[in-house]
C-alpha positions as CSV (number, residue, x, y, z in Angstrom):
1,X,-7.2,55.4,152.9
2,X,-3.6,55.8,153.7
3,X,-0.9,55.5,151.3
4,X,0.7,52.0,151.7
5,X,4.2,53.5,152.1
6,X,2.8,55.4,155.0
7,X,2.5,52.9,156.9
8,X,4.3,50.7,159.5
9,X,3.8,47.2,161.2
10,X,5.7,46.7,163.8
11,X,6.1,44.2,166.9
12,X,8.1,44.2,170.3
13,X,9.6,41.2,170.5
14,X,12.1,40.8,174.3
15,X,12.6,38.6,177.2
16,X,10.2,38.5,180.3
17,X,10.3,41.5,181.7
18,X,13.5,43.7,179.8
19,X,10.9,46.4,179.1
20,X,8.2,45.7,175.9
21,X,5.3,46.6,177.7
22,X,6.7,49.9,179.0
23,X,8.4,51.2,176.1
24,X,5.1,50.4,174.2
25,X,3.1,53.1,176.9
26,X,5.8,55.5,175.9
27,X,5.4,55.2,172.1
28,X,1.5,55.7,172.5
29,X,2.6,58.9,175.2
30,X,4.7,60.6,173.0
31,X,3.2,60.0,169.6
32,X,-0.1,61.7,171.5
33,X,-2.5,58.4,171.3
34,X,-3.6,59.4,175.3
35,X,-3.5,62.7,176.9
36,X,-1.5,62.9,180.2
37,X,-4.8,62.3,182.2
38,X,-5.3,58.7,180.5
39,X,-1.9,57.6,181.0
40,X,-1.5,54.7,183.3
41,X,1.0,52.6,184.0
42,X,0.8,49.7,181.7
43,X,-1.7,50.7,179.6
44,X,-1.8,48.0,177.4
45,X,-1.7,44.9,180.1
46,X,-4.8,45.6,181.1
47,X,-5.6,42.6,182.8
48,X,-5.1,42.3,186.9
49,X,-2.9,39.5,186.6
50,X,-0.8,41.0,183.9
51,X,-0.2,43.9,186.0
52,X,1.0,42.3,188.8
53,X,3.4,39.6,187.4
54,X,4.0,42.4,184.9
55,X,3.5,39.7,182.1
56,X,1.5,40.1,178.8
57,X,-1.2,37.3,178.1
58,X,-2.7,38.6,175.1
59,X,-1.7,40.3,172.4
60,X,-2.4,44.0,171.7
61,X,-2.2,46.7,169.2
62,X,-2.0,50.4,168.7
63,X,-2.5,52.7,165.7
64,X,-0.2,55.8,166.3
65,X,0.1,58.7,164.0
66,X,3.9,59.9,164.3
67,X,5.0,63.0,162.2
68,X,8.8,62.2,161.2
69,X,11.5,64.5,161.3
70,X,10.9,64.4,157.3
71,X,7.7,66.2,157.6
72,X,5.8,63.2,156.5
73,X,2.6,62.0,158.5
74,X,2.8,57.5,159.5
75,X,0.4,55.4,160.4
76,X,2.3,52.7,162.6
77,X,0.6,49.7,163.5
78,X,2.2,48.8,167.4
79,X,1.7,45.0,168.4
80,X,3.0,44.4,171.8
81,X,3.0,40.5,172.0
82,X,2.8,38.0,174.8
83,X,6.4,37.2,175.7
84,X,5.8,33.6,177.5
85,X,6.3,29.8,175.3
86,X,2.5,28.8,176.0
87,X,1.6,31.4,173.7
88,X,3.9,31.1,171.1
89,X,1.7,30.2,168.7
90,X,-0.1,33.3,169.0
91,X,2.9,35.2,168.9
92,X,4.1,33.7,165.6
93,X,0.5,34.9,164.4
94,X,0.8,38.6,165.7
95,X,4.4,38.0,164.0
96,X,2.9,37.0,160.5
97,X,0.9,40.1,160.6
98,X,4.1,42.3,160.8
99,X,6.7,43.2,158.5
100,X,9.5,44.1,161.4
101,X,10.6,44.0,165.2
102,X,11.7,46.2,167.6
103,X,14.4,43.5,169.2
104,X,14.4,45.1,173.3
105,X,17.4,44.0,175.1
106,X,17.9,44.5,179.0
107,X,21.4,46.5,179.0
108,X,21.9,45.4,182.4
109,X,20.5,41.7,181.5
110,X,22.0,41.4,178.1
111,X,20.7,38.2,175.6
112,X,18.4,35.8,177.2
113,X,16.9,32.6,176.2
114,X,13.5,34.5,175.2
115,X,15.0,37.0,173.3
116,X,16.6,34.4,171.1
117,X,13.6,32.2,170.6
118,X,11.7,35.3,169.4
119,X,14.3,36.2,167.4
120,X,14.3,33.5,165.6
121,X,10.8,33.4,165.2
122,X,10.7,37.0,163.9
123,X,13.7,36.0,161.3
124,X,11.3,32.5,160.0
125,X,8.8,35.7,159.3
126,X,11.6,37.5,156.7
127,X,11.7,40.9,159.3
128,X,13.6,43.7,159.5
129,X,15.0,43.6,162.6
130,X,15.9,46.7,164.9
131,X,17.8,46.4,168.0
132,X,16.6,48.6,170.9
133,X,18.9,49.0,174.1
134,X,16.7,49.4,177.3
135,X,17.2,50.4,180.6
136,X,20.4,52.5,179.7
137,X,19.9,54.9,183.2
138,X,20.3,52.0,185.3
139,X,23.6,52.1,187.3
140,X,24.4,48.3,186.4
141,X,24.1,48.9,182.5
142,X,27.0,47.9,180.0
143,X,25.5,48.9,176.6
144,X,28.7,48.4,174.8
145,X,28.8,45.0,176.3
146,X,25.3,44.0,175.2
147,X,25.8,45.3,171.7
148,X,28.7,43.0,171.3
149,X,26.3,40.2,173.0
150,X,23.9,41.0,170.2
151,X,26.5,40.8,167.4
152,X,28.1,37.4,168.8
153,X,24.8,35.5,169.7
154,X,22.0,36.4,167.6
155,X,24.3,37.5,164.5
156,X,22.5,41.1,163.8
157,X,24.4,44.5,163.3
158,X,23.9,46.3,166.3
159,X,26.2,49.0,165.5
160,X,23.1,51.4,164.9
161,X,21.0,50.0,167.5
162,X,18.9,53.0,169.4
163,X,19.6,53.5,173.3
164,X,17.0,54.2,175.5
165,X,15.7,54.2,178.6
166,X,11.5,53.6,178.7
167,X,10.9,54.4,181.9
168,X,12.8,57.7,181.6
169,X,11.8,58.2,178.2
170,X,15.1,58.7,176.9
171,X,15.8,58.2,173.2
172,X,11.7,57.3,172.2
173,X,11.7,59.6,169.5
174,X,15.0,57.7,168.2
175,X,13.0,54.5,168.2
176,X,10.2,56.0,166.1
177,X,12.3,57.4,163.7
178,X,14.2,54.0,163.5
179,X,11.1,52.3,162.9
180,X,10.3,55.0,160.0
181,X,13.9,54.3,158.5
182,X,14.1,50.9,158.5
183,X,10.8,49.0,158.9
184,X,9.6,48.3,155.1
185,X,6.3,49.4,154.1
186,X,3.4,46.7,153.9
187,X,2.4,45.7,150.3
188,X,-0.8,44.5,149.1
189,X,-3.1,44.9,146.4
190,X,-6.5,47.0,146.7
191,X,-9.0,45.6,144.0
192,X,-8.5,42.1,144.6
193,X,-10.3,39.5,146.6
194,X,-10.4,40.0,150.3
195,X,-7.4,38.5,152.1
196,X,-7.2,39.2,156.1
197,X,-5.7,37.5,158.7
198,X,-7.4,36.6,162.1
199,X,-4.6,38.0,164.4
200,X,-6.5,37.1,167.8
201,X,-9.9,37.1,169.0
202,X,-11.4,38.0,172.3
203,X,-15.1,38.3,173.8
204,X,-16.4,41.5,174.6
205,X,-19.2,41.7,176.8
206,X,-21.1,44.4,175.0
207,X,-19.6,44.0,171.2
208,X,-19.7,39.9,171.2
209,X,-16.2,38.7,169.7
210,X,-13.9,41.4,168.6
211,X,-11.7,40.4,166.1
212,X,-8.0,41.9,165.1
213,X,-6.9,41.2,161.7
214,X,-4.5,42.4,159.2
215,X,-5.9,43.2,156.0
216,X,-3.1,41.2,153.4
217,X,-4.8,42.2,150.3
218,X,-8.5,44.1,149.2
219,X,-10.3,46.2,151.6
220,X,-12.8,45.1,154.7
221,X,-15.8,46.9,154.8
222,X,-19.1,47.1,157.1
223,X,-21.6,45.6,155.9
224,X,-19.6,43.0,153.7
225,X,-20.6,39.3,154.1
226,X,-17.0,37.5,155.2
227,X,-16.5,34.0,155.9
228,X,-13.7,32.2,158.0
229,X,-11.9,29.9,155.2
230,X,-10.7,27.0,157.8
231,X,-14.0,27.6,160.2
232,X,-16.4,27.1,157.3
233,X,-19.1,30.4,158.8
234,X,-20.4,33.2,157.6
235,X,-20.8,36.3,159.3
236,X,-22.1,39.8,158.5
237,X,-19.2,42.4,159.7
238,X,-21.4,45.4,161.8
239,X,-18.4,47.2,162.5
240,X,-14.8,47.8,161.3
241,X,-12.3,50.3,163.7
242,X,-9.0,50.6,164.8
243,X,-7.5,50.9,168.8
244,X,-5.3,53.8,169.4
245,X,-5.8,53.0,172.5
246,X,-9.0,53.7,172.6
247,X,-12.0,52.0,170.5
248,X,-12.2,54.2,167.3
249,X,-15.2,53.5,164.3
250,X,-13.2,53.8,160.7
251,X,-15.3,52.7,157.4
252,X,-13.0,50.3,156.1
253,X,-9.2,48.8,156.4
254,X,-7.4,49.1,153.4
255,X,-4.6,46.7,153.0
256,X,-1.6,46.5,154.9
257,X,-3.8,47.7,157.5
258,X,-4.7,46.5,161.1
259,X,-7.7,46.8,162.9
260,X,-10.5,45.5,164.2
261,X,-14.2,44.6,163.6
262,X,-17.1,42.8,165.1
263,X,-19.5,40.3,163.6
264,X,-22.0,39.3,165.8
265,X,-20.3,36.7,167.0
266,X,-20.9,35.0,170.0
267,X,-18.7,32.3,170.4
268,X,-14.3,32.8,170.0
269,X,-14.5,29.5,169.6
270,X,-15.5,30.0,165.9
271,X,-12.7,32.7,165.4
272,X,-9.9,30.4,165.4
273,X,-6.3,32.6,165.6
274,X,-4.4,32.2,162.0
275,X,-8.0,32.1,160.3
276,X,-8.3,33.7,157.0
277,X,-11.0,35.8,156.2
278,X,-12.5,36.7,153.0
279,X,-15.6,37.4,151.8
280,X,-18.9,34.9,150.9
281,X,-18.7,36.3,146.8
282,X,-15.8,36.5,144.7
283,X,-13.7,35.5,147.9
284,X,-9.9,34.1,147.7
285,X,-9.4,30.4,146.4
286,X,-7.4,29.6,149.1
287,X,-6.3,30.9,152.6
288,X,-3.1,32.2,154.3
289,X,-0.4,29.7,154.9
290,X,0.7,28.8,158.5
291,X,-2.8,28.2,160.0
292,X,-2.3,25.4,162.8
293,X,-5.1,23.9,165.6
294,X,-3.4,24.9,168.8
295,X,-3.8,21.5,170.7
296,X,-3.6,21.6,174.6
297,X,-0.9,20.2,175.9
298,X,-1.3,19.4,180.2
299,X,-4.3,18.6,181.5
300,X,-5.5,18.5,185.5
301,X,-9.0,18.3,186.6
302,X,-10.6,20.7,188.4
303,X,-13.3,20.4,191.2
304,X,-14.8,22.5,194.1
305,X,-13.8,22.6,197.3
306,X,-17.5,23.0,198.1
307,X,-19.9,20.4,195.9
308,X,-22.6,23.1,195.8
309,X,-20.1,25.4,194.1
310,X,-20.2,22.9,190.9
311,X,-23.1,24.8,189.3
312,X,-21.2,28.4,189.6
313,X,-18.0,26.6,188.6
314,X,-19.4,25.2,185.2
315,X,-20.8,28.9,184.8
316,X,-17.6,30.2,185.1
317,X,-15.5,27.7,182.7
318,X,-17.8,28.6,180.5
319,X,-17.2,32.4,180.5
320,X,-13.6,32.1,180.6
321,X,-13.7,30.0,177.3
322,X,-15.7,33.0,175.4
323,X,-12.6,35.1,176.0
324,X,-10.0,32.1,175.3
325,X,-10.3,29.4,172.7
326,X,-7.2,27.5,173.2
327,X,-8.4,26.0,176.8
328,X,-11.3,22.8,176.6
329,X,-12.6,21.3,179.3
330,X,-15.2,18.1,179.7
331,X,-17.3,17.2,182.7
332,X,-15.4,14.3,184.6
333,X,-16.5,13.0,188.3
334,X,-14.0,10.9,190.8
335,X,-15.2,9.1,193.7
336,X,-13.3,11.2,196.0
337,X,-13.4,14.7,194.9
338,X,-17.6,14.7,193.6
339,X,-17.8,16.6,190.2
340,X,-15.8,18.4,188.1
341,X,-14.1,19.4,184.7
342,X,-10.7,18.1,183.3
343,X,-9.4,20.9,181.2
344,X,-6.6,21.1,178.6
345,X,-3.8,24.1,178.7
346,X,-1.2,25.4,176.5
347,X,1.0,24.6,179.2
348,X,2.0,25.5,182.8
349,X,1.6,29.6,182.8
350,X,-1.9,28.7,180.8
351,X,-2.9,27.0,183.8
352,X,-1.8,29.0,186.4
353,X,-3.5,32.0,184.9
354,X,-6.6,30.3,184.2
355,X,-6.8,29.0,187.6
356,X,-6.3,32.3,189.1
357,X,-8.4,34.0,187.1
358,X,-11.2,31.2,188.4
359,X,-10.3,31.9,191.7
360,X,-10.2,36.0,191.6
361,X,-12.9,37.1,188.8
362,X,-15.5,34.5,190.0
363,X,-14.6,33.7,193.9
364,X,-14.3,29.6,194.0
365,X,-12.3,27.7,195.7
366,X,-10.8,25.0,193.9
367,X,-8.7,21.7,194.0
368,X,-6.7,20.7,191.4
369,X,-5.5,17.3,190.4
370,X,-2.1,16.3,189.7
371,X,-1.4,18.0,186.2
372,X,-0.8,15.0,183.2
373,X,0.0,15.4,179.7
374,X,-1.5,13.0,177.0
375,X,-0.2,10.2,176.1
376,X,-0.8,7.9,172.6
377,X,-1.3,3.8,173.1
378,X,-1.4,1.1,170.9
379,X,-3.6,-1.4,171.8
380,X,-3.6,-5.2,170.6
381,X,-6.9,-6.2,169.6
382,X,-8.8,-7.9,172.1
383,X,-11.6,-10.3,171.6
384,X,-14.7,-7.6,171.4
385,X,-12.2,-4.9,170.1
386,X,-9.8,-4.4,166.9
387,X,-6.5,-3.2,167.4
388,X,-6.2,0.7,167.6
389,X,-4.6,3.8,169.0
390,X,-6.2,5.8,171.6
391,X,-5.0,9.1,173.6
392,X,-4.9,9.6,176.9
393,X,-5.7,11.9,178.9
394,X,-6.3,10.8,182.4
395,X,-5.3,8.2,184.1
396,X,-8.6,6.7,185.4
397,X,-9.2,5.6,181.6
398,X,-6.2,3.4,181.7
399,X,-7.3,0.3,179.7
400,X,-6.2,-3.4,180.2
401,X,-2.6,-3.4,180.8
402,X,-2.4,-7.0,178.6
403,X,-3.9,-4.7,175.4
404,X,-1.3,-2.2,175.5
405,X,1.8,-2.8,173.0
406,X,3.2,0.5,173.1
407,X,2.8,3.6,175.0
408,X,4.5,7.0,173.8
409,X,4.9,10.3,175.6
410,X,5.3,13.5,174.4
411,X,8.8,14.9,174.7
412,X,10.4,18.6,174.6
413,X,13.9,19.9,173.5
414,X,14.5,22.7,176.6
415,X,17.1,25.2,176.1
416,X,18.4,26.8,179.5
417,X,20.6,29.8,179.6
418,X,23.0,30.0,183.1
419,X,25.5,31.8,184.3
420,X,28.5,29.2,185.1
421,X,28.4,29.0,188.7
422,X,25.1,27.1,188.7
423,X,25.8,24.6,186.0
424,X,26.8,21.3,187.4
425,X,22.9,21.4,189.4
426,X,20.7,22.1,186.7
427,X,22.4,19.2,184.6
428,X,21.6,17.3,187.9
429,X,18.2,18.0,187.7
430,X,17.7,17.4,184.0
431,X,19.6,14.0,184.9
432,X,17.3,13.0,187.3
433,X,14.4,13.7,185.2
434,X,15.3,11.7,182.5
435,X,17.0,14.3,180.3
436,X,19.3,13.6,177.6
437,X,22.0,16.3,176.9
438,X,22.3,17.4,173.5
439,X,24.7,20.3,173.5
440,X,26.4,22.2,175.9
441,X,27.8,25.7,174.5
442,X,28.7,29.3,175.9
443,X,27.5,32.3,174.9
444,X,29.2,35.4,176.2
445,X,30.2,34.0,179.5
446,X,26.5,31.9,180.1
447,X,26.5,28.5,179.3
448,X,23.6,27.0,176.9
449,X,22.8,23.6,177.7
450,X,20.0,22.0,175.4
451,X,18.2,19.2,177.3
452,X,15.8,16.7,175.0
453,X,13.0,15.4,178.3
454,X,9.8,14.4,178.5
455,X,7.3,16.9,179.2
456,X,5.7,14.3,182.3
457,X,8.7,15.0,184.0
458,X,8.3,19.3,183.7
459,X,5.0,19.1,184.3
460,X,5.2,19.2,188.0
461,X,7.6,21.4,189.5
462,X,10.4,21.3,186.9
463,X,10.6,25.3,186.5
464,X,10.4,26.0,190.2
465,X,13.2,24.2,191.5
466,X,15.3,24.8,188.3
467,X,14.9,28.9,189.1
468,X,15.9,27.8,192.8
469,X,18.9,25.8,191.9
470,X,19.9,29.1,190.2
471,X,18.7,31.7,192.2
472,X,16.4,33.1,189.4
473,X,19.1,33.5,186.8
474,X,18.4,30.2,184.5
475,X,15.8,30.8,181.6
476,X,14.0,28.3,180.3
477,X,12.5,28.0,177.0
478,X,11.2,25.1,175.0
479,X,9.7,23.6,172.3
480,X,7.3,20.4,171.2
481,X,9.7,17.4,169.6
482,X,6.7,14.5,169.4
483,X,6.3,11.4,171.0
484,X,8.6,9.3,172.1
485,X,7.8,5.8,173.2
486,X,8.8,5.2,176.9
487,X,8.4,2.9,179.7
488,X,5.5,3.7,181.9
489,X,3.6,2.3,184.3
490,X,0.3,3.3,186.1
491,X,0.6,3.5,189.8
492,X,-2.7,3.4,192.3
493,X,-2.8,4.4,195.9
494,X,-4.9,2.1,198.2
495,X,-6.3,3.4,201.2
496,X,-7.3,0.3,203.2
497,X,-7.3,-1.9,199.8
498,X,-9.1,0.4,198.5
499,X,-8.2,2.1,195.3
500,X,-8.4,6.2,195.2
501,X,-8.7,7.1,192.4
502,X,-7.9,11.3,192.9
503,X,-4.5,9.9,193.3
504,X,-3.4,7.9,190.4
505,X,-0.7,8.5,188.5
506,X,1.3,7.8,185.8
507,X,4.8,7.4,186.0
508,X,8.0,6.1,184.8
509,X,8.6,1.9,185.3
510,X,12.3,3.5,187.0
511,X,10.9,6.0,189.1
512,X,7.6,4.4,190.2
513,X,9.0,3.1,193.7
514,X,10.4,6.4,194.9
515,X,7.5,8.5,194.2
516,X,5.3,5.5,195.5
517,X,7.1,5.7,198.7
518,X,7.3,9.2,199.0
519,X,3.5,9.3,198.3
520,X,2.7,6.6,201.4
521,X,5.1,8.6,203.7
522,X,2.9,11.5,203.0
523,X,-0.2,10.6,203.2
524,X,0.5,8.7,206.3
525,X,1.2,11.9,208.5
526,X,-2.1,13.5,206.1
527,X,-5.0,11.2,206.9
528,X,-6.4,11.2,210.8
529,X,-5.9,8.3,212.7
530,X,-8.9,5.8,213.0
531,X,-9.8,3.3,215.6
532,X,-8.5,0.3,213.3
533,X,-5.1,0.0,211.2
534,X,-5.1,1.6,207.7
535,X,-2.2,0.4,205.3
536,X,-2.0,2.7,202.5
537,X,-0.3,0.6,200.0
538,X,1.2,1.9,196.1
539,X,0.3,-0.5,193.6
540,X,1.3,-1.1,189.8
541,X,-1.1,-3.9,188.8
542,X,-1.5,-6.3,190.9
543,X,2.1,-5.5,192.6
544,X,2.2,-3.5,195.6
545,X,5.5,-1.5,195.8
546,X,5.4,0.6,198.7
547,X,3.5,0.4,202.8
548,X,3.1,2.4,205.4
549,X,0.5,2.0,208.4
550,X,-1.2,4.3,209.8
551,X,-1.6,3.1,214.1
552,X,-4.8,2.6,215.6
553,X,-6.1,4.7,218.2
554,X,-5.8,3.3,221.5
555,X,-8.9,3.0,223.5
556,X,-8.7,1.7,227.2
557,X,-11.5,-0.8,227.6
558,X,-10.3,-1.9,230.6
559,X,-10.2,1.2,232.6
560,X,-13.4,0.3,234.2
561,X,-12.6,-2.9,235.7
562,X,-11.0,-2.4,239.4
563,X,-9.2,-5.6,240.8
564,X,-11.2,-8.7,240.0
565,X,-9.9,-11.1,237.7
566,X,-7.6,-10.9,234.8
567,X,-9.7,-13.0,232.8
568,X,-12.3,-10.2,232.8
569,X,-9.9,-7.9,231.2
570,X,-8.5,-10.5,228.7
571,X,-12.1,-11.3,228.0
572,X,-12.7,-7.5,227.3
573,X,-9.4,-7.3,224.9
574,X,-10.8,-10.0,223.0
575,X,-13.8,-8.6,222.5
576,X,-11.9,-5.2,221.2
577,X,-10.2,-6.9,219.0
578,X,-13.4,-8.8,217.3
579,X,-14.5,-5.3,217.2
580,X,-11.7,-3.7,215.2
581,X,-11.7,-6.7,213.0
582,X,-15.4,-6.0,212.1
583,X,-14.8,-2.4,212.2
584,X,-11.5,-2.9,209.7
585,X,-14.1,-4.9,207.2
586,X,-16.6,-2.5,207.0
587,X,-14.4,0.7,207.9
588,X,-14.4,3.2,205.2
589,X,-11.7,5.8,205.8
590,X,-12.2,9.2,205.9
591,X,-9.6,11.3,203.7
592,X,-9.6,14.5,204.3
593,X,-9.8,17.3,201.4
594,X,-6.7,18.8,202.3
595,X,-4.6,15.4,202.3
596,X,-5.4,15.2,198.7
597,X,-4.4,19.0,197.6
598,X,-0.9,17.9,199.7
599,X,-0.8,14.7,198.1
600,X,-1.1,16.1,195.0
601,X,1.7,19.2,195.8
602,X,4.1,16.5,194.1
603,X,7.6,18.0,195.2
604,X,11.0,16.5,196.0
605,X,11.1,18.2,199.0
């Protein structure tokens, strides 16, 4: 057991990309955790995906044993968390778990909009904040400058903060002996009732769920019966360790600890993050505080290119929710696209990733629908129904347009960081998607603009074109603000009067025609020509707001006749055109896959 004032918890908290998960590979180097031989680049991200967008998607941590310069032997508990807003929640758990930060700032970057939301998040948790420089040997670094930065924006002393340069290795053994000096020492109690927190869970294929708490107060043991205080199960704990890096067996975590142990789980499903555990007898009378259902925010439907596939896909969702809990998905079939699942994501990154990982770890081809958030309707009874609320989640379900009172949509307050030059687009672009300004500051010679708009609106392709307005400079970040109730409409495509129902939509009353129109135009150059007219028509109700035909193809029936009569060739043009007429009633058009995967590409191009 080691002496609680031994030991340190610690997170690195920074911006996309100003250097956590690197400086975190040095710590583990130089404190000995690998041997030369192991050491990889990114050890930690071990994920393909994370080490090619050189993101972090789930949280990790590291015991390292560092002797300080005082002689004295620390145990120092290293959580490298994800840096991205879909998984802020899990942040602000690996947060809770910690008593300080390393704070990493780019000294070529400076501040970012990241930086501060973490920040902030790391202050709600009481930390001790440490300010870390990064990146010091790069020709374009002003360190001076971006101490200043951190002193005017974010309000913290950065007259001690450590400089360093990760990828060099310059100045680790300053951070470690920072973190000794100022990080406080966990406290906690060791002969009271079992008090841990579930940090993050993931599914191992040989060990079931492995589980990563932090022991608040008491000791977890093997062999103790625990139970998950919001879950409601019991579960016997096989096996208690710690990572540093590697998998290592311990007999029990004392408190202030962090570790791991496995319980012959099966499903991370029932190892909700921000759980508490404690144990089945003389257990704690109530849990940890700050314990929140993450709740999915976008949803799009996914289906395979290949209808035989749908067997292997369903497989495969399946898998991928062992190892994440915060995605659901339920069966859903559309007359167009055959079978398939509509899932739920965190947000966009969520379900970028989680496609791609579809797509890479278990080969399928895939077509997603447009992605939609849910919205919350209040229906007036009916005469078979009462009145009540429902929410919505795709827009085939949309009930009887004479029932709805009210329909809210869920909204966000963004915060974008720019330099100047690029202002007066972005605010166009939050303009036209029905953004309302809130505040418009500077910050060390970037201006701050905070944006209230609703999430339907970012959904699509908000972030691309907003980092190709400003060449990759803007940051976004953003937050959840509720529902708001707004004026939408659902739109239908018809393809020959016939609804589709892959292409539905639900859009705003204002901007229903453009996007109507914009979806005819396209679809008219996507779907083949047939041997009869095809309107394709956008609809809301009963009103059709948009047309565009699609030509016949021209077949010469009369090519045959030489000389003779003209009577014979207006009798054969009549007889065409009985046929196309017939052919028009009965005609079923034939879309092709890769219209709707365009269709769906929604874009302002």
């Amino acid at each position: 057991m080691t002496d609680l004032s031994k030991i340190r918890n610690f997170s690195i908290i920074a911006h996309i990309d100003h250097g956590k998960s690197t400086l975190a590979d040095r710590l583990i180097q130089f404190t000995g955790g690998l041997t030369e031989r192991e050491m990889t680049e990114q050890v930690l991200d071990n994920m393909d995906i994370e080490q090619e967008r050189g993101i972090t998607i789930k949280a990790q941590t590291v015991r390292l044993n560092y002797t300080a310069k005082d002689g004295e032997t620390y145990q120092l508990n290293l959580m490298d968390t994800p840096g991205h807003v879909d998984f802020a929640y899990e942040v602000s758990r690996s947060l809770a778990a910690c008593e300080g930060a390393l704070l990493v700032v780019d000294a070529a970057q400076g501040v970012e909009a990241q930086t501060l939301a973490n920040v902030y998040q790391s202050i709600e948790h009481d930390h001790e904040i440490v300010p870390v420089i990064n990146k010091v040997d790069l020709p374009a670094a002003e360190p001076e400058r971006v101490q200043e930065e951190i002193e005017e924006v974010i309000g913290l002393d950065a007259s001690e903060a450590v400089m360093t340069s990760a990828k060099t290795g310059i100045g680790i053994e300053d951070v470690l002996e920072a973190v000794v000096a100022k990080i406080p020492a966990p406290e906690g109690a060791r002969d009271v009732p079992l008090k841990a927190s579930l940090v993050d869970s993931w599914y191992d294929p040989y060990l079931g769920v492995v589980i990563l708490v932090r022991v608040i107060e008491g000791a977890l043991t093997k062999g103790q019966n625990i139970t998950f205080m919001q879950g409601g199960t019991q579960h016997l704990v096989d096996r208690v360790g710690c990572f540093t890096p590697k998998r290592t067996d311990l007999t029990e975590l004392g408190p202030g600890e962090i570790g791991f142990i496995t319980a012959q789980i099966k499903e991370v499903e029932q190892a909700r993050v921000g759980d508490t555990i404690t144990t089945v007898k003389g257990g704690a009378s109530e849990p940890l505080p700050g314990y929140k259902d993450v709740q999915p925010v976008v949803f799009c439907g996914l289906f395979p290119v290949d209808a035989a596939d749908f067997e292997k896909l369903r497989e495969s969702i399946a898998k991928l929710r062992l190892n994440d809990a915060s995605f659901s998905f339920e069966m859903e079939s559309s007359a167009a696209l055959g079978f398939g699942f509509r899932c739920g994501f965190l947000g966009l990154l969520h379900l970028e990733i989680i496609q791609e990982r579809l797509s890479r770890e278990y080969d399928l081809d895939l077509i997603t629908t447009a992605p939609s958030v849910v919205y919350r309707l209040q229906l007036s009874k009916s005469k078979t129904e009462d009145a009540k609320q429902i929410m919505l989640h795709n827009p085939a379900d949309w009930p009887d347009v004479n029932r709805i009172d009210v329909i809210e949509e869920p909204w966000i307050k963004a915060v974008i960081y720019t330099p100047d030059d690029y202002l007066g687009s972005i605010l166009k672009l939050c303009q036209d998607r029905r953004g309302i300004q809130t505040d418009l500051t500077y910050v060390g010679g970037r201006a701050q603009v905070t944006y209230e708009l609703p999430l339907n609106e970012v959904v699509f392709d908000f972030y691309d074109r907003l980092k190709s307005i400003s060449r990759g400079y803007a940051s976004f970040d953003y937050e959840q603000i509720g529902l708001r109730q707004g004026d939408l409409v659902k739109m239908n495509i018809l393809v020959n009067a016939e609804p589709v129902d892959a292409l539905s939509l639900i859009v705003h009353a204002g901007v229903a025609e453009e996007r109507g129109r914009g979806m005819c135009e396209r679809l008219k150059d996507l779907i083949p020509r047939h041997l009869f007219k095809i309107p394709v028509q956008a609809a809301i109700g009963g009103k059709i707001i948009a047309r565009e035909t699609i030509a016949a193809m021209r077949k010469d029936v009369t090519a045959k006749c030489y000389g003779g009569d003209i009577s014979r060739k207006k009798k054969l043009l009549e007889k065409q055109k009985k046929g196309k007429a017939k052919m028009r009633e009965y005609g079923n058009v034939s879309i092709p896959q890769e219209a709707f995967i365009a269709a769906l590409r929604m874009g302002e191009e």
